[in-house]
C-alpha positions as CSV (number, residue, x, y, z in Angstrom):
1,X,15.0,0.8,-18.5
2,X,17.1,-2.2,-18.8
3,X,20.9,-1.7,-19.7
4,X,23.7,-4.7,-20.2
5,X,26.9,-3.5,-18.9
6,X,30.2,-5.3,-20.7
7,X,33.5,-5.1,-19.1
8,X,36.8,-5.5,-20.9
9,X,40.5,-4.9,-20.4
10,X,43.4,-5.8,-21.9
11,X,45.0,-8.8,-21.4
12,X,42.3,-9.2,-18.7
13,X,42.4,-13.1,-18.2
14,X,46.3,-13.0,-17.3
15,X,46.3,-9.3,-15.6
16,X,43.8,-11.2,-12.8
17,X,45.9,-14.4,-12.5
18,X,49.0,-12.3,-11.9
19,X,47.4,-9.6,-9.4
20,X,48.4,-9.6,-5.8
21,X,45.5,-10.1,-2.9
22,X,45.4,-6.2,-2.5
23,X,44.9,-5.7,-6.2
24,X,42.3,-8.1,-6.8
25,X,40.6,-6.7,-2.9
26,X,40.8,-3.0,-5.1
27,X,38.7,-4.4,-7.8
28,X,36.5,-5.9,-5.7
29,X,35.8,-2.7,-3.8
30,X,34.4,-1.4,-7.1
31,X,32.3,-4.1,-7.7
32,X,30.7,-3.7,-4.7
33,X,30.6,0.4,-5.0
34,X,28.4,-0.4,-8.3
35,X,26.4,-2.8,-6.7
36,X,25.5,-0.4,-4.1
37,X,25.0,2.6,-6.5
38,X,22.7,0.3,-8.7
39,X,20.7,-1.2,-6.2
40,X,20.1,2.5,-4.6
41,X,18.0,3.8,-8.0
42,X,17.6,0.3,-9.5
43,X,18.2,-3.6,-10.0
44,X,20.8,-5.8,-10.9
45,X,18.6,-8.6,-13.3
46,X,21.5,-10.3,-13.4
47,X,25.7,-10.2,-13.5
48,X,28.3,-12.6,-14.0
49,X,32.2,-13.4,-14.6
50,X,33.2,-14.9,-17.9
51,X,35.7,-17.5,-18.8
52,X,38.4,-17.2,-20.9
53,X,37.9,-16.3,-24.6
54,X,40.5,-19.5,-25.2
55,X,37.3,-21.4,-23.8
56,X,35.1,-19.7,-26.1
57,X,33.3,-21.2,-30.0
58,X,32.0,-19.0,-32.3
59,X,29.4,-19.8,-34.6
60,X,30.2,-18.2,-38.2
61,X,27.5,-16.7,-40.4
62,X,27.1,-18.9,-43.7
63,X,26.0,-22.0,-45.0
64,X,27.0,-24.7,-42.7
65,X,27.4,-22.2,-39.6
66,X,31.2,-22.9,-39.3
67,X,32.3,-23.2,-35.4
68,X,35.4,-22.0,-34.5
69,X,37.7,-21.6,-31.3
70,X,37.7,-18.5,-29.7
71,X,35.9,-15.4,-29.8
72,X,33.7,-13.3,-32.5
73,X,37.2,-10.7,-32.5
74,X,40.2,-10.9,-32.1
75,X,41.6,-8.5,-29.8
76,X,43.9,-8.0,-26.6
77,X,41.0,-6.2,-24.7
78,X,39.2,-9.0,-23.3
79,X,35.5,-9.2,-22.2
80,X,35.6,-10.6,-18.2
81,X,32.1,-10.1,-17.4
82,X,29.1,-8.3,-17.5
83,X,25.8,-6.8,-15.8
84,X,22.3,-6.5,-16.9
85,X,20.8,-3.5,-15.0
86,X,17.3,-1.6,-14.5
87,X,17.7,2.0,-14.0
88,X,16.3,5.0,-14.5
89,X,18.2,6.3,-17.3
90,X,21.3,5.7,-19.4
91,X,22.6,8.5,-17.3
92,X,22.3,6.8,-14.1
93,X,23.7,3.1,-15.7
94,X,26.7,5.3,-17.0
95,X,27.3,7.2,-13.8
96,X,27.0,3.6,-11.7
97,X,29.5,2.0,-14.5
98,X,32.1,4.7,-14.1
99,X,32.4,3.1,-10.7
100,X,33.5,-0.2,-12.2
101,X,37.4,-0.9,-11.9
102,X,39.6,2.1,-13.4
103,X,41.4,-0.5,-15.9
104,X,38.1,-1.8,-17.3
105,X,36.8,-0.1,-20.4
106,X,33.0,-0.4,-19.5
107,X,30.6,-0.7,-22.7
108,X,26.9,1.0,-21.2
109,X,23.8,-0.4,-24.0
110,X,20.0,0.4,-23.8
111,X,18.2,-3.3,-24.0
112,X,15.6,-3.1,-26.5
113,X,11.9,-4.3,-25.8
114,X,11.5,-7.4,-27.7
115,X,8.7,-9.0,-28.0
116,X,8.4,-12.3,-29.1
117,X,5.1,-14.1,-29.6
């Protein structure tokens, strides 16, 4: 089963550009701990860091499809990056995510089968 795993924390963007060498080595130590956890039952399709959501356009529902800056919603927690996984169960995705950095809330969601002819 395929799962997209979505990282956020508040004030993200600026928490990173402020954290010492240690800090940042710390959260890189739990990336790799959830690499090696997913990659022991499973697959990382694919993974990636984001920019910042001040680098971000939104396209608005509606006639026209109205761009704007930013993000979809305006919050302080911040979305830095996600995962898209094969495991064997939500379970195991959740238990690998909990591995993630402490300070991340960590979003685990079932990818439906789609298919499109």
């Amino acid at each position: 089963m395929r799962f997209l795993v979505l990282m956020a924390e508040e004030d993200h963007f600026a928490r990173w550009d402020a954290a010492d060498e240690a800090e940042r080595q710390a959260v890189f130590e739990c990336f790799q701990a959830f690499d090696a956890a997913v990659k022991q039952r499973g697959t990382i399709v694919a993974g990636e860091a984001l920019a910042s959501p001040a680098e971000a356009r939104t396209v608005r529902p509606g006639p026209g499809r109205a761009v704007t800056d930013g993000p979809y919603a305006e919050t302080v927690e911040q979305t830095g990056g996600f995962y898209l996984v094969d495991l064997p169960s939500h379970e195991a995705a959740v238990e690998a995510a909990a591995l993630l950095p402490p300070a991340y809330t960590v979003e685990v969601r079932p990818v439906l089968d789609v298919v499109f002819d």
